[in-house]
PAMARBA-952626 format. One record per residue (C-alpha): x, y, z; residue in one letter. Coordinates in Angstrom, 3 decimals. Last residue first. Example, Ala and Ser with C-alpha at 12.3 -4.5 7.8 and 13.67 -1.06 7.14 Angstrom:
residues 2
SITE        xx        yy        zz  aa
SITE    13.670    -1.060     7.140   s
SITE    12.300    -4.500     7.800   a
END
This chain:
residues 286
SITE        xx        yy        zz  aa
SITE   113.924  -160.620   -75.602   x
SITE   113.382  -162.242   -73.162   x
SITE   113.535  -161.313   -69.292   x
SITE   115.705  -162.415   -66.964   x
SITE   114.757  -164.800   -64.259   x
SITE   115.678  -163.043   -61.271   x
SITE   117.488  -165.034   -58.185   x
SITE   115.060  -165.884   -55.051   x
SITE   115.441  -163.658   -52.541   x
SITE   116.936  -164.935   -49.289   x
SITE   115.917  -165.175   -45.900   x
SITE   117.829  -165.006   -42.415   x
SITE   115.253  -166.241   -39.821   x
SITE   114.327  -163.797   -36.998   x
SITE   111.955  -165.974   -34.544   x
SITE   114.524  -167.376   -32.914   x
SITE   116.531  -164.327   -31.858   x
SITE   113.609  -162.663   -30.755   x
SITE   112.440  -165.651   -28.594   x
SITE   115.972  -165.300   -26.583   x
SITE   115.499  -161.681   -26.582   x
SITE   111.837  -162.388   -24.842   x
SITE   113.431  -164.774   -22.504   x
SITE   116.346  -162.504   -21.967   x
SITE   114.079  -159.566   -20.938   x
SITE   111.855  -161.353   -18.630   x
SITE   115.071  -162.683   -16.835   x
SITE   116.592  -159.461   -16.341   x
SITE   112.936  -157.990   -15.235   x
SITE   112.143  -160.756   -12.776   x
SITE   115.584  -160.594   -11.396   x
SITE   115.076  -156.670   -10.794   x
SITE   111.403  -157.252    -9.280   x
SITE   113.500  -160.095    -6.355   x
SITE   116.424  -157.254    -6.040   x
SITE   113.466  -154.288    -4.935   x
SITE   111.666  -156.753    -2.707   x
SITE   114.918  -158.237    -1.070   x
SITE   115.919  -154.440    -0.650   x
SITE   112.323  -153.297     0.834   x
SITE   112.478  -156.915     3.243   x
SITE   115.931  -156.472     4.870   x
SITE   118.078  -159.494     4.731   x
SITE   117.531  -162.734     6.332   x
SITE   120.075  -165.208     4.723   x
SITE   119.256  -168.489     3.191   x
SITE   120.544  -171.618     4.267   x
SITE   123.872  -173.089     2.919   x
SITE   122.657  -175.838     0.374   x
SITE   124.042  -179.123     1.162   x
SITE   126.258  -180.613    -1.426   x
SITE   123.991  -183.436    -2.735   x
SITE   125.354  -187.163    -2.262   x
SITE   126.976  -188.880    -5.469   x
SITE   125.837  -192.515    -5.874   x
SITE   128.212  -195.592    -6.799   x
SITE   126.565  -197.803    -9.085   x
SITE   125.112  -201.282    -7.831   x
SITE   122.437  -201.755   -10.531   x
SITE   120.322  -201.542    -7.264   x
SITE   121.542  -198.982    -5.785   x
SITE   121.499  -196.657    -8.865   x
SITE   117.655  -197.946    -9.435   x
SITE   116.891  -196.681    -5.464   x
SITE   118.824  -193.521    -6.023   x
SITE   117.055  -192.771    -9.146   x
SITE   113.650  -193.726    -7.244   x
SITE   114.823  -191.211    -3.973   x
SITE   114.748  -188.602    -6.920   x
SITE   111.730  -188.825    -8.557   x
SITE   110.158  -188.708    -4.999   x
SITE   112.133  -185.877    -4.264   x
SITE   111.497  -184.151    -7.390   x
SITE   107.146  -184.277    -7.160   x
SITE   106.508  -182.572   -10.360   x
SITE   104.643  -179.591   -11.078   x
SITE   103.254  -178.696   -14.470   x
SITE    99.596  -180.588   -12.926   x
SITE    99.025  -177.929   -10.278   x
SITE    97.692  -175.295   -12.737   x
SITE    97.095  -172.029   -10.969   x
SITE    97.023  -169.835   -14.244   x
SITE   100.065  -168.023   -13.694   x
SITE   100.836  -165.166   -10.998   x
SITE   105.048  -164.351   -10.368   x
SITE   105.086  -160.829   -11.543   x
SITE   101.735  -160.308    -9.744   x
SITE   103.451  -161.321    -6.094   x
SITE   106.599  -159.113    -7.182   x
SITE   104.332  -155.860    -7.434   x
SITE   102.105  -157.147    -4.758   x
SITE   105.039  -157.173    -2.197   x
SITE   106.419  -153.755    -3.894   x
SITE   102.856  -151.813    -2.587   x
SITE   103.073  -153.466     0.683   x
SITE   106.135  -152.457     1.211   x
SITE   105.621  -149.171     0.292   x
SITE   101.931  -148.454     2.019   x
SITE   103.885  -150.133     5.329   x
SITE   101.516  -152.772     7.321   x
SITE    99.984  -152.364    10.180   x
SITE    98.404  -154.992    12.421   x
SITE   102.083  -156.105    13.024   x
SITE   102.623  -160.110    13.689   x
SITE   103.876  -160.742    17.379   x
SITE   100.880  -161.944    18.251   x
SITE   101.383  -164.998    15.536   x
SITE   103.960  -166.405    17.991   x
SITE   101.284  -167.136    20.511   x
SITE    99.583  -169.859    18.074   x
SITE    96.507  -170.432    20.054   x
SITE    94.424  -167.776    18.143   x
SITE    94.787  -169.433    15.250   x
SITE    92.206  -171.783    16.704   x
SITE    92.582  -176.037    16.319   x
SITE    90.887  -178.027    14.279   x
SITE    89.318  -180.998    15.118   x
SITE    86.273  -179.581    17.473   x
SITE    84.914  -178.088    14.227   x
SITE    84.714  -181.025    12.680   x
SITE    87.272  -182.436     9.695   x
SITE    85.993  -183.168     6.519   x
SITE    85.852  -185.982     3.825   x
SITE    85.587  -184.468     0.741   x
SITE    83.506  -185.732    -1.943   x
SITE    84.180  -184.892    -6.303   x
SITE    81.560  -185.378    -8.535   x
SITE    81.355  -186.557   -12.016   x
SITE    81.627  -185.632   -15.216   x
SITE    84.719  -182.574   -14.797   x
SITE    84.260  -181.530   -11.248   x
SITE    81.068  -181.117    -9.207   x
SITE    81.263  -180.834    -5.720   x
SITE    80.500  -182.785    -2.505   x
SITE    81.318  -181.930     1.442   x
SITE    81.219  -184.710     4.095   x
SITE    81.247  -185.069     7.504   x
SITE    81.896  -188.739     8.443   x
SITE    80.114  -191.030    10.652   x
SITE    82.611  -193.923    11.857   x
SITE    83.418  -197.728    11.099   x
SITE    85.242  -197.331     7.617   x
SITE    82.665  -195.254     6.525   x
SITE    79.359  -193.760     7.532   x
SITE    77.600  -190.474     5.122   x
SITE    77.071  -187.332     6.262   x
SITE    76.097  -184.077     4.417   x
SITE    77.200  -180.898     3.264   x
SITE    76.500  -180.580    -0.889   x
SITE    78.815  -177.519    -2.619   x
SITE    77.915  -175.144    -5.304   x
SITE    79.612  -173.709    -7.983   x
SITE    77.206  -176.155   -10.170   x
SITE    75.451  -178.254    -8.070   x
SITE    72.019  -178.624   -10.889   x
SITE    74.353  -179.689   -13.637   x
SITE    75.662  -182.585   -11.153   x
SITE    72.098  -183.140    -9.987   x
SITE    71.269  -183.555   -13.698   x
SITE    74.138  -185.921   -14.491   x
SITE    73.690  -188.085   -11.817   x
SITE    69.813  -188.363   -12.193   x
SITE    70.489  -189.549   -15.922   x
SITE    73.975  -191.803   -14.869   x
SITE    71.833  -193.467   -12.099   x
SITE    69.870  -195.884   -15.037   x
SITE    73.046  -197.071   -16.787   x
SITE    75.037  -198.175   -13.286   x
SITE    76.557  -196.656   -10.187   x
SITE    76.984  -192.945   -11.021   x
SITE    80.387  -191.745   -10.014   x
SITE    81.753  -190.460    -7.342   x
SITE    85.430  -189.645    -6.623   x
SITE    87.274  -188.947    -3.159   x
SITE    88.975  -186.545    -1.408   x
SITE    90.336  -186.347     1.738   x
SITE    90.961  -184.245     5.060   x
SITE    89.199  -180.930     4.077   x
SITE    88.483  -178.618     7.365   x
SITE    91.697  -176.251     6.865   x
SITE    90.735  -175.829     3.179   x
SITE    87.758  -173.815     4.343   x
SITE    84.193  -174.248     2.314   x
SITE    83.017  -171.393     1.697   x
SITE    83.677  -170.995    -1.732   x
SITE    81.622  -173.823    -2.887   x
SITE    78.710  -172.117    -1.863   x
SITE    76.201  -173.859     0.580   x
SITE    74.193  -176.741    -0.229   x
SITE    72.448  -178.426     2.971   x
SITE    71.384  -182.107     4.409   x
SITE    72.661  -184.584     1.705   x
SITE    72.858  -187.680     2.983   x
SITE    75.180  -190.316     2.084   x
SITE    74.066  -193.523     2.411   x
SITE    74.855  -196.797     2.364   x
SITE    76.428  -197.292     5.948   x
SITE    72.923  -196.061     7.126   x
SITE    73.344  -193.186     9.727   x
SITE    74.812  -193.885    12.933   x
SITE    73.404  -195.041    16.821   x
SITE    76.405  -196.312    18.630   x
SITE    75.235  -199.183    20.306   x
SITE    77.545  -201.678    17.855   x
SITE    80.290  -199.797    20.088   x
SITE    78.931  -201.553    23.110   x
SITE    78.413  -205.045    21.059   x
SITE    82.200  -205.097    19.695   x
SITE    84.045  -204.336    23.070   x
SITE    85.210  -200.806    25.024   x
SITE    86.850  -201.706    28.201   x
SITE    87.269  -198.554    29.693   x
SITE    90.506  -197.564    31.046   x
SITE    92.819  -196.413    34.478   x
SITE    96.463  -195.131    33.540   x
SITE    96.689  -191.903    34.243   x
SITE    92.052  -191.292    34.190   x
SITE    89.565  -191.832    30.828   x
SITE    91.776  -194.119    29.422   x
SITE    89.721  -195.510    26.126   x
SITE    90.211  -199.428    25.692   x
SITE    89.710  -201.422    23.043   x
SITE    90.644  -204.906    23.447   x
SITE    93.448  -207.732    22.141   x
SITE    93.629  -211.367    23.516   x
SITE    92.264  -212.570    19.832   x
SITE    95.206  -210.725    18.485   x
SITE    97.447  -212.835    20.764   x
SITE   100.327  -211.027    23.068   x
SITE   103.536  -211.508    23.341   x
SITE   104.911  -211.695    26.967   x
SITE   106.146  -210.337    30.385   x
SITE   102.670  -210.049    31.658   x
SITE   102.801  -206.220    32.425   x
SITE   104.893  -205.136    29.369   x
SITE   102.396  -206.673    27.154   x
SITE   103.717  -207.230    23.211   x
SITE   101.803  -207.115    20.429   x
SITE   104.628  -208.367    17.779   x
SITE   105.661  -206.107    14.782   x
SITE   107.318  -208.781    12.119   x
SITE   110.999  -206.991    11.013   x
SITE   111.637  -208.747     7.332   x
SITE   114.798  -209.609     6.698   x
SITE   118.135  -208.048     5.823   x
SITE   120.364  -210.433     7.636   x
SITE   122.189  -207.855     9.991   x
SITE   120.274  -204.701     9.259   x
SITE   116.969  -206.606    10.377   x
SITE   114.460  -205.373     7.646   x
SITE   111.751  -202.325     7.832   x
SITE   109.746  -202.027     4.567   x
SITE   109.978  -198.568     2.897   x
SITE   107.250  -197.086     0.423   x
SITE   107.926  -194.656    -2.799   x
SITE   104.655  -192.336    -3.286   x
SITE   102.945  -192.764    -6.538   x
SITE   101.472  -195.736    -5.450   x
SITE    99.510  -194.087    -3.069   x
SITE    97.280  -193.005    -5.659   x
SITE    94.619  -190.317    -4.933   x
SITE    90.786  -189.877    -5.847   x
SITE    89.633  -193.149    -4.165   x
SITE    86.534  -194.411    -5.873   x
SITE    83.522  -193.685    -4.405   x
SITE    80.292  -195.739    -6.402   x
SITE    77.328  -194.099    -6.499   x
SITE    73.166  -194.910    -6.717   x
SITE    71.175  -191.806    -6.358   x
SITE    68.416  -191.261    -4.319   x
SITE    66.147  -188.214    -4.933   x
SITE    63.953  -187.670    -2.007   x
SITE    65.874  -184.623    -0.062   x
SITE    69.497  -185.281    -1.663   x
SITE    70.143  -188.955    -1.181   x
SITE    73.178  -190.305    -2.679   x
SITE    73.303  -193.800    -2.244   x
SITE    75.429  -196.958    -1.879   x
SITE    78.689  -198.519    -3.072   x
SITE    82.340  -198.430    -1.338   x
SITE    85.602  -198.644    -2.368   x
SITE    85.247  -198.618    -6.110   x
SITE    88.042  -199.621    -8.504   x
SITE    89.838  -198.056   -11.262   x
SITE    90.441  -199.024   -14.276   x
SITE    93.884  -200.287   -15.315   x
END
């Protein structure tokens, strides 16, 4: 099934505008989802707007916004006064700076999304700009869902690929974590030395797609058990894992490596080395 745009518009970088489609770049299908039912008759709980003032249920056309700006005492915020609040256009996203994509910190992305070029004639300019962005990234600001968003854009594969970003004010300082001052400056040369020696025993290529999600996988075999009414074994709970010195659970973690290192490659030995035969002599006449 192809997949479907979520919001159309532009692309401007300086005077070049683009028309794009954003498509959603995740799938929350993947992820199993609970409804909440009345354990007594198994239906369907209905969440009511209640008002614990007034003693009753409350109609969505009786519903405000209001931002509590003392304990208890609010501003009545209603459609016209936050129509006041001055954004960009809601079909574009402008482009303001390029930076390297490197510098852009995990910590700010909040989600990603998918562009692509938004009809025959945008797929030229697309594919030029995308060329053009190479291990680079866009910053700009585009409105959605009823609010500006930061924005940072990248190429990947044929298209692009937007994240929606935190601001600054969003994310908190490391420096407010007290139990981080407790972390030594210095670090042991040994230690340090058998850290990397076990870190480089276990570096691959970095691709995410090998890796399943089990407990999803899971929860859906206990689901399909449930409902083909078979009995389901629960887990034995693991016991948690001991803290042991860290030069001994260094030196043990390089000798498991090695063991298992070696019985892979003996187990590839073994079948690689087929038994042959030689072919019986014709004999020779005479």
């Amino acid at each position: 099934m192809a997949a479907r745009p979520t919001w159309k518009g532009y692309l401007k970088i300086s005077l070049v505008n683009i028309p794009v489609r954003v498509f959603p770049a995740t799938d929350s299908a993947a992820t199993v989802s609970f409804n909440q039912l009345h354990r007594e008759c198994r239906s369907r709980i209905n969440q009511k707007k209640w008002c614990s003032t007034c003693q009753t249920e409350v109609d969505r056309t009786d519903i405000v916004k209001g931002y509590e700006f003392e304990k208890g005492k609010y501003v009545v915020m209603d459609e016209e006064d936050l129509a006041k609040v001055k954004t960009e256009s809601t079909r574009i996203i402008n482009i303001v700076q390029f930076a390297d994509a490197t510098v852009i910190d995990p910590v700010y992305v909040e989600r990603p999304y998918f562009l692509a070029p938004d009809g025959q004639v945008a797929a030229d300019a697309f594919a030029v700009m995308r060329e053009g962005m190479q291990g680079k990234a866009a910053v700009g600001k585009m409105a959605l869902y009823g609010r500006e968003y930061l924005v940072a854009i990248m190429p990947r594969e044929k298209g692009l690929v937007m994240y929606t970003l935190r601001h600054a004010s969003e994310v908190r300082s490391m420096s407010a974590i007290d139990e981080l001052k407790a972390v030594p400056a210095k670090i042991k040369p040994g230690e340090l030395k058998l850290a990397r020696q076990v870190i480089g025993n276990f570096e691959v290529g970095g691709d995410l797609t090998q890796y399943k999600d089990s407990y999803q996988e899971e929860l859906r075999r206990i689901i399909d058990a449930k409902i083909a009414g078979e009995d389901i074994v629960a887990p034995i709970d693991e016991a948690p894992p001991k803290v042991v010195n860290l030069m001994e659970a260094l030196r043990q973690s390089l000798e498991r490596v090695s063991v298992n290192k070696k019985k892979a490659a003996r187990a590839v030995s073994q079948k690689g080395s087929v038994k042959t035969t030689s072919a019986p002599r014709k004999r020779a006449r005479g």
